[in-house]
BADONU-453049 format. One line per 4 residues: number of its first residue (from 1); their letters; for each residue x, y, z of C-alpha. Coordinates in Angstrom, 3 decimals. Example, Ala and Ser with C-alpha at 12.3 -4.5 7.8 and 13.67 -1.06 7.14 Angstrom:
1 = AS = 12.300/-4.500/7.800 ~ 13.670/-1.060/7.140;
END
This chain:
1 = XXXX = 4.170/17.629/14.020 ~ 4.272/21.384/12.622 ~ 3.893/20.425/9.086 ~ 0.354/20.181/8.056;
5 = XXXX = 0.414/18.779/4.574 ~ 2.531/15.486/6.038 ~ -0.118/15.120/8.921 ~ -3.219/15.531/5.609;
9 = XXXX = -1.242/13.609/3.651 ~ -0.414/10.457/6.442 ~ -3.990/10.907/7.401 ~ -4.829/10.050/3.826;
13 = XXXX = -2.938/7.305/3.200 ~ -3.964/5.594/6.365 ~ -7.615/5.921/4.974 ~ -6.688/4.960/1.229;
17 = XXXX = -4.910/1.759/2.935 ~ -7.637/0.977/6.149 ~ -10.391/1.389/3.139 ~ -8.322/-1.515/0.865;
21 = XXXX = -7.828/-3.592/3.449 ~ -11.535/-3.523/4.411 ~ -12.322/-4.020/0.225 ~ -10.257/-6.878/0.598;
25 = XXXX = -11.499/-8.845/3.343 ~ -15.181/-8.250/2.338 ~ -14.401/-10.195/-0.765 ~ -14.469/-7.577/-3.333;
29 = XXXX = -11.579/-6.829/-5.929 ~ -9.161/-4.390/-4.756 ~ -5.652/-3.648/-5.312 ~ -3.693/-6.459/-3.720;
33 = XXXX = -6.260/-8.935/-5.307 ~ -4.786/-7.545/-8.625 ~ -1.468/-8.018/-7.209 ~ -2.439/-11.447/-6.746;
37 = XXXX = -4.240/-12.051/-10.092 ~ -1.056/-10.983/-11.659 ~ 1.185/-13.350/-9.790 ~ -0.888/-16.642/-9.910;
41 = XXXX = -3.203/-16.482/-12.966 ~ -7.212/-18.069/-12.504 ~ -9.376/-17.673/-9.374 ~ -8.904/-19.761/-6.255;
45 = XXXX = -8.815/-20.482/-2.588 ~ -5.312/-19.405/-2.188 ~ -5.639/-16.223/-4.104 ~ -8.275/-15.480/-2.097;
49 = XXXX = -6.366/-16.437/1.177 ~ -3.550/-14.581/-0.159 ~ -5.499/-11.199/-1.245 ~ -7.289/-11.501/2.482;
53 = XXXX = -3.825/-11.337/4.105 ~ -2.443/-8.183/2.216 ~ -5.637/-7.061/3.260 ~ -5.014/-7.600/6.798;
57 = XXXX = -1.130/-6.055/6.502 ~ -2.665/-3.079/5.014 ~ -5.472/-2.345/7.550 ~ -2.306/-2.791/10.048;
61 = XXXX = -0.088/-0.771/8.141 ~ -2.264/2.285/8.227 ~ -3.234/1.636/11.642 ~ 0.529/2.123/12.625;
65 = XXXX = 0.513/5.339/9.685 ~ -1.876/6.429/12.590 ~ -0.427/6.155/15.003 ~ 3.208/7.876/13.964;
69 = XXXX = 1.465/11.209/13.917 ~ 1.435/10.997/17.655 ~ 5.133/10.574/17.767 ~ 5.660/7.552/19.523;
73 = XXXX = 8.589/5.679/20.428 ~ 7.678/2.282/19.787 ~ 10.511/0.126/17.781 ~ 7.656/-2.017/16.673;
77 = XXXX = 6.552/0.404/14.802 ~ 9.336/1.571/12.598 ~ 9.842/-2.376/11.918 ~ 6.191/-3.135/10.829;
81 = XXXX = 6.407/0.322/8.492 ~ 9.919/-0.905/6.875 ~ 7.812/-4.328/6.354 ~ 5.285/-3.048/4.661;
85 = XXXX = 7.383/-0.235/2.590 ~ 9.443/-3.475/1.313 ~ 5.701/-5.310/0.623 ~ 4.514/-2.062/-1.035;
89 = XXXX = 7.404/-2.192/-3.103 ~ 7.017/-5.189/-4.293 ~ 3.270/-4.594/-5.257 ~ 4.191/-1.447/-6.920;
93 = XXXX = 6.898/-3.322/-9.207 ~ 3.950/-6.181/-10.329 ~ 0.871/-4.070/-11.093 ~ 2.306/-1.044/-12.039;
97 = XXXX = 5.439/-2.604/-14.019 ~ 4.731/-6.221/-14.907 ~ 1.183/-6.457/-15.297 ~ 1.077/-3.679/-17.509;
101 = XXXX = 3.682/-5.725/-19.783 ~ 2.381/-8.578/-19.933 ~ -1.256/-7.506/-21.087 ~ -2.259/-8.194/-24.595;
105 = XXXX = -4.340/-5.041/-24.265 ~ -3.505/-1.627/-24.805 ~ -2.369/0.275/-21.462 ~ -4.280/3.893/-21.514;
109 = XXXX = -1.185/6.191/-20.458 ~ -3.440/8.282/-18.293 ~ -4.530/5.973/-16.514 ~ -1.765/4.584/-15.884;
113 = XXXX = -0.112/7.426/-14.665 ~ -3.494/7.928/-12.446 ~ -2.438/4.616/-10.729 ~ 1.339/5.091/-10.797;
117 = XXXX = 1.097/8.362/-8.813 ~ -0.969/7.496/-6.035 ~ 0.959/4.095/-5.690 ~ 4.151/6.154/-5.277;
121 = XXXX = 1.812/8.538/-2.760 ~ 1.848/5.851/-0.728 ~ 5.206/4.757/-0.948 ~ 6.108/8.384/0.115;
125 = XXXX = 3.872/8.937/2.736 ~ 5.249/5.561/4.622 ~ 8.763/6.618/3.815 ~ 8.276/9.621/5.708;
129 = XXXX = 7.001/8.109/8.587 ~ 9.379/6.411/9.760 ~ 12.284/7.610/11.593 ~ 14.843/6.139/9.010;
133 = XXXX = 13.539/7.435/5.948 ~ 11.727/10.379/6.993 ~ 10.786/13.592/8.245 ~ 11.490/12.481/11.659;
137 = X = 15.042/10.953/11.251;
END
């Protein structure tokens, strides 16, 4: 890799996701259990289950955001990237589009943007990773 700001920046993300999924799993509120709380309303065992398994997939997901700065040629890796590009997707279209429209309070537009912007951080730093999307193809 001769580009320095993509290795800070995948380095980053790796730790911004490995750090989430640990939040998660511990129990604690995080991101994905706000993805959850916005899809299935109320506490329970499932959101719980459910939050715990994003979790997981994110811990994974910057494990293998790792492990593309080393240039390897594993297939499995592009493939569990592309997963979770699709999955971060997803969660970036729920808290960052729908949850904000469907509060009855007032969204703060700097903090949104706060939120937006490092949720679309992400979203670029796994597109470049892989070999389809990114830097690499």
């Amino acid at each position: 890799m001769n580009r320095l700001g993509l290795f800070l920046l995948n380095i980053a993300v790796s730790l911004y996701l490995f750090a989430n999924g640990v939040i998660g799993i511990t129990g604690k509120r995080n991101e994905f259990y706000n993805m959850v709380a916005t899809i299935f309303h109320g506490s329970s065992n499932f959101n719980s289950v459910l939050t715990i398994i994003l979790s997981v997939c994110a811990i994974v997901a910057g494990v293998f955001l790792l492990t593309t700065l080393f240039r390897n040629n594993l297939a499995i890796t592009d493939l569990i990237l592309l997963i979770f590009i699709v999955l971060w997707v997803i969660f970036i279209i729920i808290v960052d589009i729908i949850r904000p429209l469907s509060s009855n309070s007032a969204v703060q537009p700097l903090n949104y943007l706060t939120l937006l912007s490092a949720h679309l951080m992400v979203l670029g730093a796994l597109l470049s990773s892989t070999r389809r999307f990114g830097y690499y193809a």
